[in-house]
C-alpha positions in Angstrom: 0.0 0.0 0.0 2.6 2.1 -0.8 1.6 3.9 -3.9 -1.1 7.2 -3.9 -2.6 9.2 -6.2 -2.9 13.0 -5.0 -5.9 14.8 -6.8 -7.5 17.3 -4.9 -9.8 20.4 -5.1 -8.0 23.8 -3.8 -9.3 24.9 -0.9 -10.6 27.7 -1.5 -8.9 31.3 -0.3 -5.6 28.9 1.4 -4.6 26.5 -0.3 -4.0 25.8 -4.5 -4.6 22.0 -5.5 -1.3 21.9 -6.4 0.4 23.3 -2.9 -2.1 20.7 -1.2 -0.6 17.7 -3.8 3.4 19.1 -2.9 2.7 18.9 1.1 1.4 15.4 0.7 3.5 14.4 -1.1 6.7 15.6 0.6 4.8 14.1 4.0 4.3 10.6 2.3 8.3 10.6 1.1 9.2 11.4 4.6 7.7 8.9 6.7 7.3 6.1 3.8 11.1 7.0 1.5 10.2 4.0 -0.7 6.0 5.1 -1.6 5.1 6.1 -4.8 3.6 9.5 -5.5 1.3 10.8 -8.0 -0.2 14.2 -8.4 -3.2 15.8 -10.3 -4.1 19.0 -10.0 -7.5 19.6 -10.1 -9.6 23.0 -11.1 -12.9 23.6 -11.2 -13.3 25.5 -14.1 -12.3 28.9 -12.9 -9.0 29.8 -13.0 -6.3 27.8 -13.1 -7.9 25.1 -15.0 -5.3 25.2 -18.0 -2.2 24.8 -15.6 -4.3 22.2 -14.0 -5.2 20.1 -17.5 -1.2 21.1 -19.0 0.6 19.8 -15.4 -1.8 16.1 -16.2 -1.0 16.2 -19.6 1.3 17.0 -22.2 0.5 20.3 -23.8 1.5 24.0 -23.9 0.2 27.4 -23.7 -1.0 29.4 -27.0 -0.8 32.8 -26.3 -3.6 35.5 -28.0 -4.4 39.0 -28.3 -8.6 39.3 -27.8 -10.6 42.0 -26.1 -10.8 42.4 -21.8 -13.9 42.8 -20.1 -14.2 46.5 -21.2 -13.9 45.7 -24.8 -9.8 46.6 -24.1 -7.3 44.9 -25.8 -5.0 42.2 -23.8 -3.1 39.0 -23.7 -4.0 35.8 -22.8 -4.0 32.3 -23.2 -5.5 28.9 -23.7 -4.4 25.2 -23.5 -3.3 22.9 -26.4 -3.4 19.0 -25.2 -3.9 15.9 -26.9 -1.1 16.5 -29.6 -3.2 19.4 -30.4 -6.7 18.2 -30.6 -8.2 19.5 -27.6 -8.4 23.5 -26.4 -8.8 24.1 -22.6 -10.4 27.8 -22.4 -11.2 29.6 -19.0 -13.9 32.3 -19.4 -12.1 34.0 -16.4 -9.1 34.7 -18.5 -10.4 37.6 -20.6 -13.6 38.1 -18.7 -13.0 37.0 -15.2 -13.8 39.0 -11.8 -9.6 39.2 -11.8 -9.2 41.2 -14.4 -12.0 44.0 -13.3 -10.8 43.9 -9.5 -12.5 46.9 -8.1 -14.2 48.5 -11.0 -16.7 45.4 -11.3 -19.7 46.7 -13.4 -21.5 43.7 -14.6 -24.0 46.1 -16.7 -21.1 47.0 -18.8 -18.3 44.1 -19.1 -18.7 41.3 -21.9 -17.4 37.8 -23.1 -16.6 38.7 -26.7 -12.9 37.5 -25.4 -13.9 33.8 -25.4 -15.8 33.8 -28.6 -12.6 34.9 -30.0 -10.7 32.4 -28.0 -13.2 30.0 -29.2 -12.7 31.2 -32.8 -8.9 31.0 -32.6 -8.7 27.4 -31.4 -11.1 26.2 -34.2 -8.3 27.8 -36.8 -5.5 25.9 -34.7 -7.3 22.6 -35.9 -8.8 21.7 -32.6 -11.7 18.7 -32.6 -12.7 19.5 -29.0 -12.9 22.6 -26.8 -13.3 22.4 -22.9 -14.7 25.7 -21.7 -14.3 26.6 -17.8 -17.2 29.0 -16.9 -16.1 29.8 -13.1 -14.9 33.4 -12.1 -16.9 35.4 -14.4 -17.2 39.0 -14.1 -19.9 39.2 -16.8 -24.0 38.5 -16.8 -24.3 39.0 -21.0 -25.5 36.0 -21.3 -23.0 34.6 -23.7 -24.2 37.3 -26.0 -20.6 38.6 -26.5 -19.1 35.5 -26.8 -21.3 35.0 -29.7 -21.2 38.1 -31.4 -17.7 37.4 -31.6 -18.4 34.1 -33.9 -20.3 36.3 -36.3 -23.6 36.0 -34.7 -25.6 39.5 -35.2 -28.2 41.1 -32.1 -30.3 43.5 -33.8 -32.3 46.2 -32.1 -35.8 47.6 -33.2 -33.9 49.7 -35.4 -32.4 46.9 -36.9 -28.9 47.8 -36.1 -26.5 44.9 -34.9 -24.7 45.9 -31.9 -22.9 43.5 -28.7 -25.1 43.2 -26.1 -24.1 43.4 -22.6 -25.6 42.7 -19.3 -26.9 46.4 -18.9 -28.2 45.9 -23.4 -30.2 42.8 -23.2 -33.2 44.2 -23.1 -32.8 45.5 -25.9 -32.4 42.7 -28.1 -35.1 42.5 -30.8 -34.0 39.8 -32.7 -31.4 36.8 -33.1 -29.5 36.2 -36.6 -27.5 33.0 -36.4 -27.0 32.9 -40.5 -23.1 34.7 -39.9 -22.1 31.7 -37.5 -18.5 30.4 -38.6 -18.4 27.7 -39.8 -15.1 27.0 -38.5 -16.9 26.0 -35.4 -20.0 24.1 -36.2 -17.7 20.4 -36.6 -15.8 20.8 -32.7 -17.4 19.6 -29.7 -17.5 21.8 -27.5 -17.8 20.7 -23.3 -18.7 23.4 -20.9 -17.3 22.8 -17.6 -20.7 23.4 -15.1 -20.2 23.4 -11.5 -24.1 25.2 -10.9 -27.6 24.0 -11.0 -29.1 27.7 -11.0 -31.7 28.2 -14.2 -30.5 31.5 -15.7 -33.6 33.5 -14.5 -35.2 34.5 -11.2 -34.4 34.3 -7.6 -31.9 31.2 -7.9 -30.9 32.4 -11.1 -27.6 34.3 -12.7 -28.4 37.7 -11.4 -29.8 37.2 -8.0 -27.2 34.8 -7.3 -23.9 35.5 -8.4 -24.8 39.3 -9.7 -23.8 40.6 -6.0 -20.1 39.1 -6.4 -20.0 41.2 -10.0 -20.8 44.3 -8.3 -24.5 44.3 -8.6 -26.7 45.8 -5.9 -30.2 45.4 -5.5 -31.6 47.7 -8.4 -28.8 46.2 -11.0 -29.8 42.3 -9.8 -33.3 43.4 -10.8 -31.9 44.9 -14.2 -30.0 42.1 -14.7 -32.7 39.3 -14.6 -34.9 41.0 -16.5 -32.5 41.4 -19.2 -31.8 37.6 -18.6 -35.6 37.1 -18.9 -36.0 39.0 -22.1 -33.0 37.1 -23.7 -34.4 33.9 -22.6 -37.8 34.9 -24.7 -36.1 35.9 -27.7 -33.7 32.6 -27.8 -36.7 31.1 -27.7 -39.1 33.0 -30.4 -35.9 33.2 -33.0 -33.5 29.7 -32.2 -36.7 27.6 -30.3 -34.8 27.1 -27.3 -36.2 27.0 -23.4 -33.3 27.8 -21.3 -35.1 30.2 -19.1 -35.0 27.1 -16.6 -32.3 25.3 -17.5 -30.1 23.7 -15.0 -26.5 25.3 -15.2 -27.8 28.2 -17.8 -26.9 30.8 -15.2 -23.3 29.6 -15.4 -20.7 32.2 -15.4 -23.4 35.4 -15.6 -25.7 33.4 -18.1 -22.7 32.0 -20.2 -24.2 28.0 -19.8 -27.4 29.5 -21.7 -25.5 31.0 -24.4 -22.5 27.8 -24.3 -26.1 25.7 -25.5 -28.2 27.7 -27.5 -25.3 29.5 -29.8 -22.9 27.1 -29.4 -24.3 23.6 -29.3 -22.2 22.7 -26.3 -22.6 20.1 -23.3 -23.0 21.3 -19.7 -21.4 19.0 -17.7 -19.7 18.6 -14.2 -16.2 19.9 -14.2 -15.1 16.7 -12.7 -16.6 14.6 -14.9 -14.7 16.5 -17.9 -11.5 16.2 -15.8 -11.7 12.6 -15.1 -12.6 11.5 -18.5 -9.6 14.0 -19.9 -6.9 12.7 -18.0 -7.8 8.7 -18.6 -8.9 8.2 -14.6 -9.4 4.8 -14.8 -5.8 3.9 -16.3 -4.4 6.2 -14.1 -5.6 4.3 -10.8 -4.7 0.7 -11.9 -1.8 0.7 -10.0 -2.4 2.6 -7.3 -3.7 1.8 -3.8 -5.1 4.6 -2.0 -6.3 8.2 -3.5 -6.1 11.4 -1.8 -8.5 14.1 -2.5 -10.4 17.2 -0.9 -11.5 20.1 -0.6 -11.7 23.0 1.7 -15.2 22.0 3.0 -17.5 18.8 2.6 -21.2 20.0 2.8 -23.9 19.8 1.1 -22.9 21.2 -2.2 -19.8 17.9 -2.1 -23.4 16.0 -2.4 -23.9 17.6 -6.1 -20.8 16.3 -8.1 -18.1 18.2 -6.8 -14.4 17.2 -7.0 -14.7 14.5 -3.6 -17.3 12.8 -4.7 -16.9 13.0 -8.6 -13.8 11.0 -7.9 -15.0 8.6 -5.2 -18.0 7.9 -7.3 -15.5 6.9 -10.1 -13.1 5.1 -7.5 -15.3 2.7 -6.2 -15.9 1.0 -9.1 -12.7 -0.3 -9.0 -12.8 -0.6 -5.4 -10.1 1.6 -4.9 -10.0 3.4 -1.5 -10.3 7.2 -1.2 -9.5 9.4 1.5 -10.9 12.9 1.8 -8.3 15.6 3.4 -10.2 18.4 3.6 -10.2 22.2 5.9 -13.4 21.3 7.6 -16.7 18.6 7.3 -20.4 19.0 7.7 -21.6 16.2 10.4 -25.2 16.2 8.6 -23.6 15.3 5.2 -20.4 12.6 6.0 -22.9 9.2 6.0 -23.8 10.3 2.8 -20.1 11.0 1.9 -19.3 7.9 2.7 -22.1 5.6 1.0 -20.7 7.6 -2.0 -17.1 6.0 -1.7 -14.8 8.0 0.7 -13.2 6.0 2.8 -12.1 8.3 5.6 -12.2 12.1 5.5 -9.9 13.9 7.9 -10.5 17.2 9.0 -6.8 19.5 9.1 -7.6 22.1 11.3 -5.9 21.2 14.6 -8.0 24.0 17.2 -11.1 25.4 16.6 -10.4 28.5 14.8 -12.1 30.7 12.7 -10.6 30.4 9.3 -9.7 34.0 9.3 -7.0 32.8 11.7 -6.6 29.1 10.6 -6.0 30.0 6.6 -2.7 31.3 7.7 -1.0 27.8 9.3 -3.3 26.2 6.3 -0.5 24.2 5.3 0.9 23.6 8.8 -2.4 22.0 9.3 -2.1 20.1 6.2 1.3 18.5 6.9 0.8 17.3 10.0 -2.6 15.7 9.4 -0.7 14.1 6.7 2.6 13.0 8.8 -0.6 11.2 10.9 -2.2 9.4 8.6 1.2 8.3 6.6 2.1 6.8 9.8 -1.1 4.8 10.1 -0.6 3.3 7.0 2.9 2.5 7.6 1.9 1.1 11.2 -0.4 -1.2 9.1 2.0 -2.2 6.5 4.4 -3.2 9.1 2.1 -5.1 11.1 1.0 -6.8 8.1 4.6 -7.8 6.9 5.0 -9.3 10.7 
């Protein structure tokens, strides 16, 4: 039992997936010299998700000038893996709450950046794009992202201009007919960490507006902007996506990912495990680590823990869940899921405005711990 696969979430505001794999896996090599470590850093569609997908496969960077959230010009990037075949594209990289810091205006910023990501990675040759829609600073619905793939938003006037979170409402009609077709033979996976339909009180703007910048009177602008997209999408393409699970994605961006795009929603991890080969990956090894920084109810709907415990115990592989803190209503569920064990690293009750500091502290010596159980066992079970 000497071989482990590392694949954790990030915990959240402490600790990067890949500083969690590093500390266990310098506490596995110090009380167990001879184990075998394995690491794969896990994102959840936000940031960081191409250096996650790059450091588990070959692949490089491939740098491109589109426009920022304000329609400015800047630099980014997106991943090429697979020998080429397969894009990795965060949303967060030219429209991501990052990029806007403190002049977040979610009535004004757009996606046209990733439509011309998109666009750019169809004329690289790619067969498959993984989109990440966390960290967005937008709520245009995917409208930008579109009109940057030649599809035209006309007003009463007739006019074609890009629509916005704030402009919306002032969509009069859809016209798909410029779509390139550059695009229209790559499947295209959205990674979709939310259930929220895209309009109402559970939906984009109520929900995730307030992190964008969004008071009260912009939330209500907002969804009704939403709303009024929803009933055009639906009078000009036939779509419903008004209650679509995952629509409100990344400020409406899972509506627009399926009705303009023909993409998939699915669950980040799902994308991830099925990318990175999971199940030849944990032939040979004996136990896997993952985590997170909490296990609550929201671990219950897919997340990174139980995506990859669900997938483990087929193979009746044993997984144990390192994580900042647990929920005692939701571990007997975590368990009949898979997880073997789940051990809490916070050593005194803290608040984690305190604890996030000695995060790593915390990690490493829960670690050291449960290394030496399994050594105690091995011994015992070579006596």
């Amino acid at each position: 039992m000497n071989r482990f696969l590392f694949m954790p979430d990030s915990f959240k505001g402490t600790l990067s997936s890949q500083q969690v794999c590093d500390t266990l896996t310098k506490a596995a090599l110090k009380i167990i010299p001879d184990c075998k470590c394995k690491s794969i850093y896990v994102a959840d569609g936000g940031e960081g998700t191409v250096d996650s997908f790059l450091s588990a496969l070959k692949g490089e960077k491939h740098y491109v000038k589109v426009k920022g959230p304000y329609m400015e010009t800047m630099r980014t990037y997106y991943g090429l893996i697979n020998d080429g075949d397969t894009a990795i594209i965060e949303v967060a990289s030219c429209a991501g709450l990052d990029i806007v810091k403190n002049h977040k205006n979610p009535l004004l910023t757009t996606t046209f950046g990733v439509g011309q990501q998109l666009l750019d990675a169809a004329e690289q040759g790619v067969k498959r794009i993984i989109i990440g829609l966390g960290g967005s600073c937008t709520n245009d619905g995917g409208c930008g992202a579109a009109a940057a793939v030649g599809i035209k938003f006309l007003n009463k006037e007739g006019v074609s201009f890009i629509p916005t979170g704030g402009t919306l409402k002032d969509i009069y009609k859809i016209d798909t007919s410029g779509f390139d077709p550059k695009l229209k033979n790559i499947e295209i996976l959205a990674m979709c960490d939310v259930d929220n339909p895209l309009c109402g009180k559970n939906g984009a703007a109520y929900i995730f507006g307030p992190q964008k910048g969004a008071d009260l009177t912009t939330v209500y602008e907002l969804d009704r902007g939403l709303m009024h997209l929803s009933n055009v999408i639906w009078h000009d393409l036939g779509f419903k996506v008004a209650s679509t699970k995952g629509a409100a994605a990344a400020g409406g961006m899972g509506a627009g990912m399926l009705t303009f795009f023909n993409a998939q929603l699915k669950r980040g991890i799902e994308i991830v495990l099925d990318t990175v080969n999971f199940e030849e990956e944990i032939k040979d090894i004996d136990i896997i680590f993952t985590g997170e920084g909490k296990i609550d109810i929201q671990s219950l709907r897919g997340k990174v823990v139980l995506g990859i415990a669900r997938r483990a115990m087929r193979y009746k592989k044993p997984v144990i869940a390192v994580v900042g803190q647990s929920e005692d209503c939701t571990v007997s569920d975590v368990f009949k899921q898979g997880v073997t064990a789940i051990f809490p690293i916070n050593r005194r009750a803290e608040d984690l405005s305190i604890s996030q500091y000695i995060s790593v502290d915390n990690l490493r010596y829960t670690a050291e711990n449960i290394f030496r159980l399994i050594k105690t066992m091995q011994n015992q079970h070579h006596n």
